[in-house]
C-alpha positions in Angstrom: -13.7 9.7 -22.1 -11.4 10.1 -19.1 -14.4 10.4 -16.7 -16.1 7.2 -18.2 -12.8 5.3 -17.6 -12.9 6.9 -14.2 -16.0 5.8 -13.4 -15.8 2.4 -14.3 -12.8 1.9 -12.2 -14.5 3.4 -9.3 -16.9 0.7 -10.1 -15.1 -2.0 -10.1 -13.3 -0.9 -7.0 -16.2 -0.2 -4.7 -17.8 -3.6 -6.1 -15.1 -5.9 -5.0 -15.0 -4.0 -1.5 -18.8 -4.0 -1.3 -17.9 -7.9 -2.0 -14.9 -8.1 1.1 -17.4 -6.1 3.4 -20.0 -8.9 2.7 -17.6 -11.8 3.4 -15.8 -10.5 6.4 -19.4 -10.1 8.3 -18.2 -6.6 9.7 -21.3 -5.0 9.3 -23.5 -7.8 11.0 -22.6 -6.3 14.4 -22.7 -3.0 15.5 -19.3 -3.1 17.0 -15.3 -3.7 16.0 -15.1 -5.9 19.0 -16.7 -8.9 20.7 -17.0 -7.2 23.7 -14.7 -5.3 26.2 -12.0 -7.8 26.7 -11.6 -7.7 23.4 -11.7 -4.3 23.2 -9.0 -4.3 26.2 -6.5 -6.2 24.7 -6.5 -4.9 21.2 -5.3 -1.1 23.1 -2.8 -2.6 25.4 -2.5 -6.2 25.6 -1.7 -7.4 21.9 2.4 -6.2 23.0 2.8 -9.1 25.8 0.1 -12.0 25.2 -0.4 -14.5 28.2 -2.4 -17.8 28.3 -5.0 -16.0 30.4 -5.7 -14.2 27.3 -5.3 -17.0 24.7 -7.9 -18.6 27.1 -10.4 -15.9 26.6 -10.1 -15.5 23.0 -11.0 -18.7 22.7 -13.7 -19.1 24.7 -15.1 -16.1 23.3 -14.9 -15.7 19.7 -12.9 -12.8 19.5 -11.9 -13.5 16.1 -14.3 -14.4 13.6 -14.2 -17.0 11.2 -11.4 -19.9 11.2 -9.9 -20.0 7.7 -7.9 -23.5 7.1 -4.2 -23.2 5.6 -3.3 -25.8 3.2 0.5 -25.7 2.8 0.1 -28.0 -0.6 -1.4 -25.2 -2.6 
């Protein structure tokens, strides 16, 4: 019986991450990051942003989809 209940959770759980994955479109690319700016400033430059790199974020996408905030909810 304990297996059963194991198994279910274990279910569940890989389910609603197989679901997160989907959403999140990590496994569309074939990489973590946009390219090697990206890849640049997420080892060193995330401690002391500038507007250089606000700039290039910007212009290239490093970060995915733009989720609104609705302070009201």
């Amino acid at each position: 019986m304990k297996k059963i209940v194991l198994i279910f959770i274990l279910g569940l759980f890989f389910s609603g991450c197989g679901t997160l994955a989907k959403e999140s479109e990590f496994f569309e690319h074939d990489t973590m990051y946009k390219n090697w700016d990206h890849l640049k400033f997420s080892i060193y430059g995330f401690e002391y942003p500038s507007a250089e790199s606000l700039k290039k974020t910007q212009e290239q996408g490093w970060w995915g989809l733009e989720i609104p905030i609705n302070p009201d909810k």
